[in-house]
N, C-alpha and C positions, 0 to 999 in steps of 0.2 A: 443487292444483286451484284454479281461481280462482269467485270467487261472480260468479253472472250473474244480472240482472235484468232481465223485458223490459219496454220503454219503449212508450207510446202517443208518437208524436213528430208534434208538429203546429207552427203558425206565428202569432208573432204579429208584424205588422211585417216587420222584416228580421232579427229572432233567430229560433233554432229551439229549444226548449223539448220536454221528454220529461218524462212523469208516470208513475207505476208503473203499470203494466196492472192489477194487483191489485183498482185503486179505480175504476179506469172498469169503468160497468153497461156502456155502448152508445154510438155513435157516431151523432149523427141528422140530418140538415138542416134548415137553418133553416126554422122555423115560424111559426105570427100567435102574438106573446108578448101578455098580457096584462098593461096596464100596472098596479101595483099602490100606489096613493097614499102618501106620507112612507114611504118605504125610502130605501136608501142610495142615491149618486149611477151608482153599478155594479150594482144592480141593475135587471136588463130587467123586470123581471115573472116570469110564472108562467103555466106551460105545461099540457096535459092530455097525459101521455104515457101512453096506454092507459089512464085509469079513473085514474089517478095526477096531483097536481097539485102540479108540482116548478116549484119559483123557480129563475128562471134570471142567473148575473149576466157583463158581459162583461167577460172578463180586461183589454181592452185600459185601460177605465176603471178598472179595479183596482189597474192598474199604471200609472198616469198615463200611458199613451201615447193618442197623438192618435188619435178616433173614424175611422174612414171607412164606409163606404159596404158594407154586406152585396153580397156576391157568389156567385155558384152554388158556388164551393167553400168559403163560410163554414160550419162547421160548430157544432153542437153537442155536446159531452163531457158525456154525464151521468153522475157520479162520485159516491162514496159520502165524505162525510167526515164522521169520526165518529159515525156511525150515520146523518145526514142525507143526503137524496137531492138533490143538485143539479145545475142544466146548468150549462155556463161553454162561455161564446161565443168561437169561436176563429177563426183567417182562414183557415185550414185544415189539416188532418189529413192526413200524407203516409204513413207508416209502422208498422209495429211494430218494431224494434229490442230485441236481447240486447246487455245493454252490461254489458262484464267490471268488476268494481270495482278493477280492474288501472288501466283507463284514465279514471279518477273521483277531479280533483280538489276537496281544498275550494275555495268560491267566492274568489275573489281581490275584495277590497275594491270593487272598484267596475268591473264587467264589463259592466252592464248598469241600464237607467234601475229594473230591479227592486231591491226593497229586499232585499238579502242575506238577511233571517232568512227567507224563504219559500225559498230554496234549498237542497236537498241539494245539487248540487255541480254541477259541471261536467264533461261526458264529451270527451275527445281524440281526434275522431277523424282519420283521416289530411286528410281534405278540409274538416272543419267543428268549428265546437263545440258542444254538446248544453248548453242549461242545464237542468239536472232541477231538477225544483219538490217540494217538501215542499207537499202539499197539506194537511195540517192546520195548515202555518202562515199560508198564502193567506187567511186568517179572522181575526181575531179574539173573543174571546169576545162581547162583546158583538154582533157579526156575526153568528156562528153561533147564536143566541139569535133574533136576529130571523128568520133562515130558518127555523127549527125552526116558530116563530108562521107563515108564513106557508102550509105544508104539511096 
């Protein structure tokens, strides 16, 4: 029997990227983010999502890829990492996908302008490739410290 995991799979750019369903709360459209003074250059601010006030940052500045211009299917992923609640700004959210660990390799060296240690691996599928993200490596400690203050 093979081990399946299902993927939230969304976009950023021209890659397509899956993160474990487990850690995403909700999927939301973009909102008026409030900007929040000396954070980091990837984070947007901080959101009111129901009586809740969650920092939000966008992947694409996280991952050194070039900004563009929010659109009707920009979305928002608010995901839990390590106990913290945050949004991460995406270009858009296409699917949920079950991807077998059948079809899940290690990342290969340099597949993508992302830095390797944030990735669990890469999924095969007949048409495309999936890069999965290790979202507790998306951070660093000092990172995660500053959202924790900002919540």
């Amino acid at each position: 029997m093979t081990n399946e995991k299902q993927f939230v799979v969304f976009q950023l750019g021209k890659e397509t990227y899956g993160i474990d369903i487990a850690k995403v709360w909700e999927i939301i459209t973009m909102q008026p983010i409030t900007k929040v003074p000396h954070t980091a250059s990837f984070i947007e601010g901080i959101i009111n999502l129901r009586g809740r006030v969650i920092p939000v940052l966008d992947l694409r500045k996280r991952f050194d890829l070039p900004a563009t211009e929010y659109t009707r299917s920009t979305r928002i992923v608010v995901v839990e990492i390590e106990g913290n609640t945050l949004g991460m700004i995406v270009d858009g959210v296409s699917e949920v996908l079950r991807i077998s660990s059948d079809i899940v390799e290690a990342p290969p060296p340099a597949i993508t302008d992302v830095d390797s240690e944030y990735l669990e691996g890469v999924a095969k599928l007949e048409d495309r490739l999936i890069i999965l993200l290790n979202l507790d490596k998306v951070l660093n400690k000092q990172e995660k410290q500053a959202l924790e203050q900002m919540q």
